[in-house]
C-alpha positions as CSV (number, residue, x, y, z in Angstrom):
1,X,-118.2,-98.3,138.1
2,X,-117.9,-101.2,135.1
3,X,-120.7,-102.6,134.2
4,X,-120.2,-106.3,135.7
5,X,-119.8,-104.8,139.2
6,X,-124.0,-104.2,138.8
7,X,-124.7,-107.3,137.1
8,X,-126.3,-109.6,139.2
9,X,-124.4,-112.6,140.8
10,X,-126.2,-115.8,141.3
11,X,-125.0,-118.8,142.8
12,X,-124.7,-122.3,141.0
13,X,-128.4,-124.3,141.8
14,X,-126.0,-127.3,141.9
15,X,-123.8,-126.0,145.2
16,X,-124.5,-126.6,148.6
17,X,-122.9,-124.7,151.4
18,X,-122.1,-125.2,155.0
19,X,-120.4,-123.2,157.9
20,X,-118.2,-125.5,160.0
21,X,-116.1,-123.4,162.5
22,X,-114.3,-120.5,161.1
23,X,-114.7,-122.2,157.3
24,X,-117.0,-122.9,154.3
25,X,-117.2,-125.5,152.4
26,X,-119.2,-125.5,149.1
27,X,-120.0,-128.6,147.4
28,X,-120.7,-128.8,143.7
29,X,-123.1,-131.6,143.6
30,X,-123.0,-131.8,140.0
31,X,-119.5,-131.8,139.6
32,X,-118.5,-133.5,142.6
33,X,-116.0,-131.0,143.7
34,X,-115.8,-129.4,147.3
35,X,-114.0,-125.8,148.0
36,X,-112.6,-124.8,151.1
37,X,-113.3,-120.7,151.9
38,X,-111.8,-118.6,154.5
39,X,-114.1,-116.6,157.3
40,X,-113.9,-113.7,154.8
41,X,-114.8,-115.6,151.4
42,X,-117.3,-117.7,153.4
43,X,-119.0,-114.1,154.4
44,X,-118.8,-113.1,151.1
45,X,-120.4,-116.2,149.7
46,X,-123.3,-115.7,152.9
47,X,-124.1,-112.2,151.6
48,X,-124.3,-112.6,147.8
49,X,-128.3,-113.5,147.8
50,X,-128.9,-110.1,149.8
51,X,-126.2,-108.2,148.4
52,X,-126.6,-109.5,144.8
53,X,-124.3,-107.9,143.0
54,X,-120.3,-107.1,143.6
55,X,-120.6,-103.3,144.1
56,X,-122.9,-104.1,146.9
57,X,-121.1,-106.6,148.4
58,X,-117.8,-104.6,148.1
59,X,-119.4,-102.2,150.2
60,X,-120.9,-104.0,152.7
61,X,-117.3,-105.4,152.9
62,X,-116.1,-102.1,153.5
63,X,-118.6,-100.9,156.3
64,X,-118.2,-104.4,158.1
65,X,-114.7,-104.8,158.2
66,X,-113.9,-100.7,158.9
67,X,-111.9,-100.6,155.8
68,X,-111.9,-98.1,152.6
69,X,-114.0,-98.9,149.7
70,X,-110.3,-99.3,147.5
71,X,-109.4,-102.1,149.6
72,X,-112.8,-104.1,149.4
73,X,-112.5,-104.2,146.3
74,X,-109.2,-105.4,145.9
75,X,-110.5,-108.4,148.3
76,X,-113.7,-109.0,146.7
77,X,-113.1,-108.7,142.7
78,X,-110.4,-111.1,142.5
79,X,-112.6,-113.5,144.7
80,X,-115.9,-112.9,143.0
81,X,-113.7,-113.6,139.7
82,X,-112.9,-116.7,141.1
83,X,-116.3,-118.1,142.1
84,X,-117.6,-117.0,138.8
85,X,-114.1,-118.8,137.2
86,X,-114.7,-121.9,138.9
87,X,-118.5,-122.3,138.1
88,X,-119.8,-121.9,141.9
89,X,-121.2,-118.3,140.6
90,X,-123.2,-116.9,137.4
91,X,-124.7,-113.2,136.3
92,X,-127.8,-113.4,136.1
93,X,-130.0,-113.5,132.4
């Protein structure tokens, strides 16, 4: 396990989130930009204040949606990398 799948994920202060049907949408207030997710990158973004940190959430991706640990992960890194990418998600300290 690397070292950034324990490091703490914290979502931009700036974003604001909303459910509307099967979709999220997140809205960077600051920089005025809007993102669309998916039911499963929308349930990713849900879980990351309980979860906190990708190894969690990669298993509670796993036990939720029936599926081995290998494939989580190759859901949830390249999405977490993403959201941390774009701004909508930091580490912590």
């Amino acid at each position: 396990m690397s070292q950034t799948q324990t490091r703490l994920l914290i979502r931009n202060e700036h974003v604001e989130s909303e459910m509307i049907g099967n979709e999220w949408i997140l809205l960077n207030m600051k920089e005025h930009v809007a993102t669309k997710l998916n039911e499963l990158g929308g349930y990713i973004w849900s879980i990351i204040p309980e979860y906190g940190h990708m190894e969690g959430i990669i298993e509670k991706i796993a036990e939720e949606y029936d599926i081995d640990r290998h494939t989580a992960e190759q859901d949830v890194k390249p999405f977490i990398e993403e959201l941390l990418g774009s701004g909508l998600l930091t580490y912590a300290g």
